[in-house]
N, C-alpha and C positions, 0 to 999 in steps of 0.2 A: 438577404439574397434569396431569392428563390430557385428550386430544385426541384427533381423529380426521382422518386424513388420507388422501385416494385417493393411490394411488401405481400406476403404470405396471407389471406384472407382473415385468418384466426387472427395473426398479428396485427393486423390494421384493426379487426372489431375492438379486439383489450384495447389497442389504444385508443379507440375514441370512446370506451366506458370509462378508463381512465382520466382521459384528460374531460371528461364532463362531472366524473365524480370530485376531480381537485379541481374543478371551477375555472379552467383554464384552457385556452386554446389547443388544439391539435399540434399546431407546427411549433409552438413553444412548448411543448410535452417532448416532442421529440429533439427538439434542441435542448432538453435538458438533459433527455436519455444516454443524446451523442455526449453531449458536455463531461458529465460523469464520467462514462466510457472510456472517453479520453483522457482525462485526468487518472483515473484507477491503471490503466497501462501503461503511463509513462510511471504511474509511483514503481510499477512493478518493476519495470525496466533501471532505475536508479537502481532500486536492491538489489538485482540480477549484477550489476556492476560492480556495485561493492560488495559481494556475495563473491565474487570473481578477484576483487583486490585483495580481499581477506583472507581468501581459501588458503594460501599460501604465509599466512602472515604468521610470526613468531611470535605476534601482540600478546595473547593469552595467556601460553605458557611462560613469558616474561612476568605479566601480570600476578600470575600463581605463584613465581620464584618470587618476587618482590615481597609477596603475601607474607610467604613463610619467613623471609628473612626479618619482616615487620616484627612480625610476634614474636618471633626466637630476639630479638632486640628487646622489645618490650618487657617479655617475661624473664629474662637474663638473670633479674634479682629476684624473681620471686621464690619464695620458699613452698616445697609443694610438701 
C-alpha cells in the first residue's frame, strides 16, 4: 500500500544512505523500521501487563518459603 509521510530533512537523508548502504529500497527500509517499532512496543506493553499482574502476587515469597522448607527437609539428617 502506498503512503505519504513528512519526515525531518536530516531524517529522510540517513535514510536513503541507509537504505543504499544495505542494498535496499527506501520504502522497504522503512517498512522495516516501522515493523520493528511495532513489534518492540507491543513486547513492551505484554511486560507492562504482567509487571501489573505480578506486582501484587505472593508468587516469590511462597517460592522462598518452599525453598527453605526444601532444604530444612533435605538436610534434616545431616550431621553438621
Amino acid at each position: 500500500m502506498k503512503t505519504a509521510v513528512s519526515l525531518p530533512e536530516r531524517l529522510y537523508k540517513d535514510a536513503e544512505k541507509a537504505a543504499k548502504s544495505m542494498g535496499i529500497p527506501r520504502s522497504q527500509l522503512f517498512a522495516k523500521a516501522l515493523e520493528e517499532y511495532i513489534s518492540h512496543h507491543k513486547r513492551d506493553s505484554v511486560t507492562e501487563k504482567l509487571n501489573e499482574i505480578y506486582k501484587n502476587s505472593t508468587i516469590e515469597s511462597n517460592i522462598e518459603e518452599a525453598s527453605l522448607e526444601s532444604i530444612r527437609e533435605l538436610t534434616k539428617n545431616d550431621a553438621w
